[in-house]
C-alpha positions as CSV (number, residue, x, y, z in Angstrom):
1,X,3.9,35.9,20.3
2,X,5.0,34.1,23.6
3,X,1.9,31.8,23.2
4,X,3.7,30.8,19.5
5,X,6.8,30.5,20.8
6,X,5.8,28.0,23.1
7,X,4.0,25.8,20.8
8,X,6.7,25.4,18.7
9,X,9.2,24.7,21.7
10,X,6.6,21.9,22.8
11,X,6.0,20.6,19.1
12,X,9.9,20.3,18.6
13,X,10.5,18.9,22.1
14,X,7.8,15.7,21.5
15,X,9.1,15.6,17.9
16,X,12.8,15.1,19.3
17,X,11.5,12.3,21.9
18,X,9.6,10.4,18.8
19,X,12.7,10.4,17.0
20,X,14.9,9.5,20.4
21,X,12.2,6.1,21.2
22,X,13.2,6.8,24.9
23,X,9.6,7.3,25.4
24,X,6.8,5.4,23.6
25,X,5.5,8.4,20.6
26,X,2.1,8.0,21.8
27,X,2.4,8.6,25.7
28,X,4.5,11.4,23.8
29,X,2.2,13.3,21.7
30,X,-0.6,13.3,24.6
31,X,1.7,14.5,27.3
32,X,2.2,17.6,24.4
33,X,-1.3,17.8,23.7
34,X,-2.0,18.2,27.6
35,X,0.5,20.8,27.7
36,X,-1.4,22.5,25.0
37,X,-4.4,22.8,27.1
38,X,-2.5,23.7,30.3
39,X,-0.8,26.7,28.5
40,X,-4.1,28.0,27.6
41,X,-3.5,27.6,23.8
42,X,-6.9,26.5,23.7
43,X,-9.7,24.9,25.8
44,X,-11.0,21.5,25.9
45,X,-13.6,21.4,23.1
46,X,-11.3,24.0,20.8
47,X,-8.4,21.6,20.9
48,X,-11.0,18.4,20.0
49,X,-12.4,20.5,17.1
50,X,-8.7,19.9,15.5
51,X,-9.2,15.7,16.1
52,X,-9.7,14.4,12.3
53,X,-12.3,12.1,13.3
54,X,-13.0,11.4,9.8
55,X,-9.5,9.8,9.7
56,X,-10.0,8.3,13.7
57,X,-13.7,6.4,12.3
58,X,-12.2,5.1,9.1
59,X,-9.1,3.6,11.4
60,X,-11.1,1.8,13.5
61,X,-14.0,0.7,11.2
62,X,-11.6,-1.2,9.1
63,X,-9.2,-2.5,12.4
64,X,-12.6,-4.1,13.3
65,X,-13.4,-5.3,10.1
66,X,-9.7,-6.9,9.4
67,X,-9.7,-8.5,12.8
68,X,-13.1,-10.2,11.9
69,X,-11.9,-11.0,8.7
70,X,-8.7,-12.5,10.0
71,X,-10.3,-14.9,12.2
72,X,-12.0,-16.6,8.8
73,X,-8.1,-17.6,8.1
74,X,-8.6,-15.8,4.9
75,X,-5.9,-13.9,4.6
76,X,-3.4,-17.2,4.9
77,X,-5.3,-18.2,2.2
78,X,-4.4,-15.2,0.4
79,X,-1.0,-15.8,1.5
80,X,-0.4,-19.3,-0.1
81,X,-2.1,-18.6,-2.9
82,X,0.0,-15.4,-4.2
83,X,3.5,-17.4,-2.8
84,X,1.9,-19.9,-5.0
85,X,1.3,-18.1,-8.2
86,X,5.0,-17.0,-8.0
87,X,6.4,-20.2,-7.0
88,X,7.6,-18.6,-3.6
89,X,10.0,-16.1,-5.1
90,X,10.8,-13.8,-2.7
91,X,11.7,-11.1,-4.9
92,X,8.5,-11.5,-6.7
93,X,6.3,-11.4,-3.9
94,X,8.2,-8.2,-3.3
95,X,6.8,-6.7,-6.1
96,X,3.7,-7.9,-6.4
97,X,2.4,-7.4,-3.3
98,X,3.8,-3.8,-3.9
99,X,1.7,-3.6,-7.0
100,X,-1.3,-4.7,-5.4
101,X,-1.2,-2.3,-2.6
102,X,-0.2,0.9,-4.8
103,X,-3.2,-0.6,-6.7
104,X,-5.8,-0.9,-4.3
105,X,-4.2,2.6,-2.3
106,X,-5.4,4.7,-5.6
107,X,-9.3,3.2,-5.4
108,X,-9.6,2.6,-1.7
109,X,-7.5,4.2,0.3
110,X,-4.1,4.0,1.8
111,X,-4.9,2.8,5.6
112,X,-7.1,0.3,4.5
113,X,-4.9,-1.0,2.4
114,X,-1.9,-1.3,4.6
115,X,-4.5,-3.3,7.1
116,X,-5.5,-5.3,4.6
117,X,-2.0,-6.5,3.0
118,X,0.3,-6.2,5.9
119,X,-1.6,-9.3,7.9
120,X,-0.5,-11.2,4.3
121,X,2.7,-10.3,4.9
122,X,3.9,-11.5,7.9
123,X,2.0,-14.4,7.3
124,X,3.8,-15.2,4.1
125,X,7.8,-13.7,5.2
126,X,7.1,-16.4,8.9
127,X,6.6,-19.4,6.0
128,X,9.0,-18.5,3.9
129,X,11.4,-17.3,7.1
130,X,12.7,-14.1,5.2
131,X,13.0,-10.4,6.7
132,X,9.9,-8.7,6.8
133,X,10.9,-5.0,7.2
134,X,11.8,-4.3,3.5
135,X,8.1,-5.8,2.5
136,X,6.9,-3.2,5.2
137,X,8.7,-0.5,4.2
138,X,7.7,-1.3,0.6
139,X,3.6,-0.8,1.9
140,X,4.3,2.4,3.1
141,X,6.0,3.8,0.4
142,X,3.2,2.1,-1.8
143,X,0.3,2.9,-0.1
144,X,1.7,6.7,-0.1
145,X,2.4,6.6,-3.8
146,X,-0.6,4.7,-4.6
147,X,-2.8,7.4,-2.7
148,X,-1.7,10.1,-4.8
149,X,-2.6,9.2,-7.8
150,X,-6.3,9.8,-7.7
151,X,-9.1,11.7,-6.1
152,X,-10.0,9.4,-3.7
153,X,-6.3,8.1,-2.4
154,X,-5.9,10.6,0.3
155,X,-7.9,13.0,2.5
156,X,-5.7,16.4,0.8
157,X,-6.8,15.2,-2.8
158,X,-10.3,15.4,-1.6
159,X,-9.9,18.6,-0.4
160,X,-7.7,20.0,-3.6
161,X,-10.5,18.8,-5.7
162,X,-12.9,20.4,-3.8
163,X,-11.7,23.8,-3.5
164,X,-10.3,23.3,-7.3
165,X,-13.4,21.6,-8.7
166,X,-10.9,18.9,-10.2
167,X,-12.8,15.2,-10.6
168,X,-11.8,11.8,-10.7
169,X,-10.5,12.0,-14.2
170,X,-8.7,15.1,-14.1
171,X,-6.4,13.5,-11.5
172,X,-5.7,10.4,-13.4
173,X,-4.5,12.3,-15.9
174,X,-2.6,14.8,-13.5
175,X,-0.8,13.1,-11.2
176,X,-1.4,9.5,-11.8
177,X,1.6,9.3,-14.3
178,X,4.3,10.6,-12.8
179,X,3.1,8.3,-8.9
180,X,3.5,5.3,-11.8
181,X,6.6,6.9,-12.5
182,X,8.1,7.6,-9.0
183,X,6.2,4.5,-8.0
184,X,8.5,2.2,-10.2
185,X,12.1,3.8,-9.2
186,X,11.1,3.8,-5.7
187,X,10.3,-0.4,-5.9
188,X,14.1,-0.5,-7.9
189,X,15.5,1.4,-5.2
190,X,14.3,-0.4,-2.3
191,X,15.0,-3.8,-4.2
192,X,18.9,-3.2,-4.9
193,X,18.9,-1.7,-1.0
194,X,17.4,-5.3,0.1
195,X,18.2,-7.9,-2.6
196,X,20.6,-9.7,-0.7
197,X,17.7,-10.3,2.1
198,X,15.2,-11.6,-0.3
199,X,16.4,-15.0,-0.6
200,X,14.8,-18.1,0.9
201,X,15.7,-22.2,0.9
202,X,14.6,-24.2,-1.8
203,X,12.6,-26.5,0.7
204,X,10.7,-23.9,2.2
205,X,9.4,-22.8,-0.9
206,X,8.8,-26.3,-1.9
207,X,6.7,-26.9,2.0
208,X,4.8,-23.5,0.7
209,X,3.9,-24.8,-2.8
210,X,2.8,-28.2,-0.8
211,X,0.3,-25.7,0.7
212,X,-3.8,-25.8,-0.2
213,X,-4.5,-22.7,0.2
214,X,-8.3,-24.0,1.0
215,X,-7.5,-25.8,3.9
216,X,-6.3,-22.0,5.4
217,X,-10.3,-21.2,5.2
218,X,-11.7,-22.4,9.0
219,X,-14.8,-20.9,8.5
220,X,-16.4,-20.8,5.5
221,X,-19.9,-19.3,6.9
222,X,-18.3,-16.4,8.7
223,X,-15.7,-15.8,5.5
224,X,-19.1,-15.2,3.9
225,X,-21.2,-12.5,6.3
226,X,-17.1,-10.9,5.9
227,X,-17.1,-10.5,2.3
228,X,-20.6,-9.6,1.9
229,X,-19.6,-6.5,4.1
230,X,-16.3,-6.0,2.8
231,X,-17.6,-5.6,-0.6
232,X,-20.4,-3.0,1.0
233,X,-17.4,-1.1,2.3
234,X,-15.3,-1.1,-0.9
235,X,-18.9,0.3,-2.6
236,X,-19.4,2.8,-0.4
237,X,-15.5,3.9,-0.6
238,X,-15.3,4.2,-4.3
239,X,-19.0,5.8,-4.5
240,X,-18.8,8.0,-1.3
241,X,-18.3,11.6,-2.8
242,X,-21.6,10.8,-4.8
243,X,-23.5,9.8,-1.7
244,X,-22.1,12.8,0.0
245,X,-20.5,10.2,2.8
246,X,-17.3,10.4,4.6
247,X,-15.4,7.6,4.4
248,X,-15.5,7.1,8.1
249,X,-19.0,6.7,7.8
250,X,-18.2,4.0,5.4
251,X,-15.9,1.8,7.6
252,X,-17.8,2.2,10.2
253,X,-21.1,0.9,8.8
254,X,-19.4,-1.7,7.2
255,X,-18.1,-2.8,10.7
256,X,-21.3,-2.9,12.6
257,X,-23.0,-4.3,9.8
258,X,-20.2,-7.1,10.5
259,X,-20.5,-7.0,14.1
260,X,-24.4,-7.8,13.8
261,X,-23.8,-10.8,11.8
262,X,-20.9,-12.2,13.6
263,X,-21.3,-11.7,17.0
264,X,-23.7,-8.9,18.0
265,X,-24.0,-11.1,21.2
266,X,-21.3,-12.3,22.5
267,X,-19.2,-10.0,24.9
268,X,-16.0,-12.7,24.9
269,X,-15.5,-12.1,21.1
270,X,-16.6,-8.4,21.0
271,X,-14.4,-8.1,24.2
272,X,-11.5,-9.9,21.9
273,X,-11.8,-8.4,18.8
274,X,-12.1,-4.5,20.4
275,X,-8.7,-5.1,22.3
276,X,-7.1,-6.1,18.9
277,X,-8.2,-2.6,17.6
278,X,-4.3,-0.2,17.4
279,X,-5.3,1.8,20.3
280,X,-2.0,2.9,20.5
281,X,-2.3,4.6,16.8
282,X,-6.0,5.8,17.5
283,X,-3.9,7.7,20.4
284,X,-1.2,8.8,18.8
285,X,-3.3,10.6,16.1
286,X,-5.5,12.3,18.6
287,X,-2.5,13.7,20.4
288,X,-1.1,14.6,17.1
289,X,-3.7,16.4,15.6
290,X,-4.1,18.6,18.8
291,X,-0.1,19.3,18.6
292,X,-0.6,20.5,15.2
293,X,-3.8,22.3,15.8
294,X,-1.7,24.4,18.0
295,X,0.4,25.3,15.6
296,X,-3.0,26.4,13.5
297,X,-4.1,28.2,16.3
298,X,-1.5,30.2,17.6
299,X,-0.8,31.1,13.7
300,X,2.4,29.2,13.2
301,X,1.2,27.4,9.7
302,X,-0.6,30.2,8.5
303,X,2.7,32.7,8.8
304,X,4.9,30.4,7.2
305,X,2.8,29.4,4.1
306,X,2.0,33.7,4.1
307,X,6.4,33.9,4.1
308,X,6.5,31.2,2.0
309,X,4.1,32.9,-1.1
310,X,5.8,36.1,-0.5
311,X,8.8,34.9,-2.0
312,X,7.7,34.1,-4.8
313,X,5.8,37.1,-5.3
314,X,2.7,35.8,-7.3
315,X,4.4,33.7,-9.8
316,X,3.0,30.5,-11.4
317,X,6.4,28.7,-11.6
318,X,7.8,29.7,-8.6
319,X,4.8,29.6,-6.7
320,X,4.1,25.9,-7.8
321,X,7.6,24.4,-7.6
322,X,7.9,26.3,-3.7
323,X,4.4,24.8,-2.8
324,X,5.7,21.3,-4.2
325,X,8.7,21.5,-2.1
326,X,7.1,23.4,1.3
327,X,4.3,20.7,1.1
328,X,6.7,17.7,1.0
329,X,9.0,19.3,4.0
330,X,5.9,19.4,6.3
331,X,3.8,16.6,5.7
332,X,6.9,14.7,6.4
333,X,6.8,16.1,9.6
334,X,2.9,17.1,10.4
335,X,0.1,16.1,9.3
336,X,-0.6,17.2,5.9
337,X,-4.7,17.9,6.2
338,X,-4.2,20.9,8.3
339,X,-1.2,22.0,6.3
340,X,-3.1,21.6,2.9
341,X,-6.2,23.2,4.6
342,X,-4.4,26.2,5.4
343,X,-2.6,26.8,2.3
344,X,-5.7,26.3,-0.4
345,X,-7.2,29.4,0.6
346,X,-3.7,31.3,0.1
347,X,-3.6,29.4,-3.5
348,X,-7.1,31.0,-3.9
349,X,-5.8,34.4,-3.0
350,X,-3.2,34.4,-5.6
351,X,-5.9,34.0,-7.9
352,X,-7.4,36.9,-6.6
353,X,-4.6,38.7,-6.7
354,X,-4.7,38.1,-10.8
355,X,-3.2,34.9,-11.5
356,X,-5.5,32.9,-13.9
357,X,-4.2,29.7,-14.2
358,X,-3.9,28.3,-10.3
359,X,-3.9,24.3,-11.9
360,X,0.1,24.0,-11.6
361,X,0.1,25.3,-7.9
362,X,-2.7,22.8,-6.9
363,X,-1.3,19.6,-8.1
364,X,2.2,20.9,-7.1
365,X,0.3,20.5,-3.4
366,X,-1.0,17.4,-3.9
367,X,1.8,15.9,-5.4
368,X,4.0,17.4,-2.5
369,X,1.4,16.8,0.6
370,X,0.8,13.2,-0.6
371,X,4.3,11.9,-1.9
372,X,6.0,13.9,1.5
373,X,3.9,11.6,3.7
374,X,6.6,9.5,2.6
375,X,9.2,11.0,4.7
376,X,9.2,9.7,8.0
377,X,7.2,7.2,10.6
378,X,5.0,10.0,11.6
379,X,4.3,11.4,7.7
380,X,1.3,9.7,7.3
381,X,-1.7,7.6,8.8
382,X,-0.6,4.9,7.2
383,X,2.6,4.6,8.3
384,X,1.5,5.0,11.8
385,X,-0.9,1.9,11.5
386,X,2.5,-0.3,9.6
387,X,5.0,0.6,12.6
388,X,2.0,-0.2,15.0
389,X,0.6,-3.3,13.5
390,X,4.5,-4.1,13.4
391,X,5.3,-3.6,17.0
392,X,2.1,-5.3,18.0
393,X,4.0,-8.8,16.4
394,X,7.0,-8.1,18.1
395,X,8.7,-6.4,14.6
396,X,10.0,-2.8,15.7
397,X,10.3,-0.8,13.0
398,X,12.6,2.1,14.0
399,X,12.1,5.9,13.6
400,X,15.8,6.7,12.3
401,X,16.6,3.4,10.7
402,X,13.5,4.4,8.2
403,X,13.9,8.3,7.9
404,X,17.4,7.3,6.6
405,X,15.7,5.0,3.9
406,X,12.3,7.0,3.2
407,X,13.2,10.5,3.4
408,X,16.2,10.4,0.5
409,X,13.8,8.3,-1.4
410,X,10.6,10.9,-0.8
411,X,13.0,13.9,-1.5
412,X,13.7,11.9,-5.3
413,X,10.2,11.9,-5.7
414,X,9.5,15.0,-5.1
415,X,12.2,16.0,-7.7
416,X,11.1,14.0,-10.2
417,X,7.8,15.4,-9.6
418,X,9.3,19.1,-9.8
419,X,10.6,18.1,-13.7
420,X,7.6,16.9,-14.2
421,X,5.3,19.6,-13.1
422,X,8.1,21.9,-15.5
423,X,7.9,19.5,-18.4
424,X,4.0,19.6,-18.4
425,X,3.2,23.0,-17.3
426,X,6.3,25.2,-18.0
């Protein structure tokens, strides 16, 4: 019991510093995950046993292959040619490059995604000299939403439809219309919050349309070898649960595969391009997941979801609508594999218990582990890699100054999820 108690008291004490930026969140997390081990929570290889290395591969697999990519100048030409398309509107920009990353979140996934669109970004907001942080802010809360909708969006969808035996389908037509749904209002929320900061001059949008995009291509061979293993990568991420592969696997093959054709030789570039990888996020998670692993350990997650399922004692509607709501609270705050991990095989114990229909209570936890990733910097993976990629171009993105955006805004989605999980279900 006084093992417990101090695992929470160290989980809430790095929590409050992330939230203070006094001290930079990932020096943070692994002084807490150091205190873990020195409390005798658990021993060196026990506390690595809780590193999601699945989630560590698939981060630094695609940081590779984006800061290969990157040096082709391809995605400027991406840049210019969507400002193009849209006649450098700001506002439209806004929402289509929203579209296209809730888009590509739902078949890919949402951290590659974010690394793929965010360099676009900031390219496009330094040529059109507009704010960047409400595009930003508008990936995360895409990539989240986008993830939800299907099977393969996010690591707790894989494991609800696993444990559920649900399939690709049967989350398109689960949860993929009411992420449309919440999707939309959350875009016209964010838009009438920032309206006033999309605005440009008409002669910078006029120097943009002046732009040929294929003039932002400096290396045509190397753009090439990139796209060939890009598109490998993509195959291999909408194909892995057939091949049996983790996606990790996937990024990571698709970046030495890259590495062999690029520069397999020359330790100046491979010296570069490794120092551009977030370290600081690759970090941040490892000290994270050990934080939360001693909450796993010790029993902390396990008693609450146990408290949590007594109250409702056994009932589909109430049982549903509290998971929706529980999950959303703490992925917001931990990281929501552990959490989801922990309270499938209580779900599975309800239908032991007698309950026959357990379809409600599952996509009311993937609906609330995915959309409350939402919540706050540290929600999930991708937000991380956004704030980082962020910082790393001199953009801070502050912990506060979002929670007071994103978390109203996830705790809306989660109640329109709630009447829709009553409306189809109840």
């Amino acid at each position: 019991m006084n093992q417990m108690l101090l695992v929470v008291i160290v989980f809430i004490a790095v929590y409050i510093l992330i939230i203070s930026e006094r001290i930079h969140r990932t020096v943070i997390a692994l002084t807490g995950a150091v205190i873990l081990l020195i409390l005798g929570v658990f021993g060196q290889s026990q506390a690595l046993s809780y590193v999601d290395f699945n989630t560590l591969g698939l981060l630094i697999g695609m940081m590779i292959i984006v800061n290969i990519t990157g040096r082709t100048g391809l995605f400027n030409y991406m840049a210019v040619y969507a400002a193009k398309k849209v006649h450098a509107q700001p506002v439209k920009l806004f929402f289509v490059l929203s579209c296209l990353t809730m888009v590509s979140s739902a078949f890919l996934d949402n951290v590659t995604s974010v690394l793929l669109i965010v360099p676009i970004i900031f390219s496009l907001t330094s040529q059109l000299q507009i704010d960047v942080k409400p595009f930003l802010i508008a990936q995360i809360l895409a990539s989240n939403i986008g993830g939800t909708a299907t099977l393969i969006g996010d690591p707790p969808n894989i494991m609800i439809g696993s444990a559920a035996g649900f399939d690709f389908m049967d989350f398109i037509i689960n949860v993929a219309p009411v992420s449309i749904i919440v999707f939309i209002i959350n875009m016209a929320i964010l838009f009438l919050l920032y309206r006033k900061k999309l605005h440009t001059t008409a002669q910078l949008q006029e120097r943009v349309m002046r732009l040929n995009e294929k003039k932002e291509i400096v290396d045509a061979v190397l753009l090439k070898k990139c796209l060939f293993c890009l598109t490998l990568v993509i195959i291999l991420f909408t194909t892995h649960s057939l091949l049996h592969m983790e996606t990790a696997t996937a990024a990571l093959l698709g970046a030495s595969v890259m590495l062999l054709l690029t520069c397999s030789n020359d330790e100046e570039i491979l010296t570069d391009i490794f120092s551009r990888v977030e370290w600081l996020s690759i970090f941040f998670f490892i000290g994270l997941f050990i934080l939360v692993g001693g909450l796993v350990e010790t029993g902390v997650i396990k008693i609450m979801a146990q408290e949590a399922m007594a109250l409702t004692h056994g009932d589909v509607k109430g049982s549903a609508l509290l998971v929706l709501w529980l999950s959303a609270i703490a992925s917001a705050c931990i990281d929501n594999i552990p959490f989801v991990a922990t309270l499938l095989p209580l779900i599975q114990e309800l239908g032991a218990m007698g309950i026959k229909d357990l379809n409600p209570i599952y996509w009311a936890l993937s609906l609330g582990a995915c959309l409350g990733g939402c919540g706050t910097l540290v929600g999930s993976s991708a937000n991380v890699v956004v704030a980082s990629m962020s910082a790393q171009r001199g953009m801070n993105i502050s912990f506060l100054k979002y929670f007071y955006i994103a978390f109203p805004l996830m705790l809306l989605s989660i109640a329109i999820s709630h009447c829709y999980i009553l409306y189809l279900y109840f």
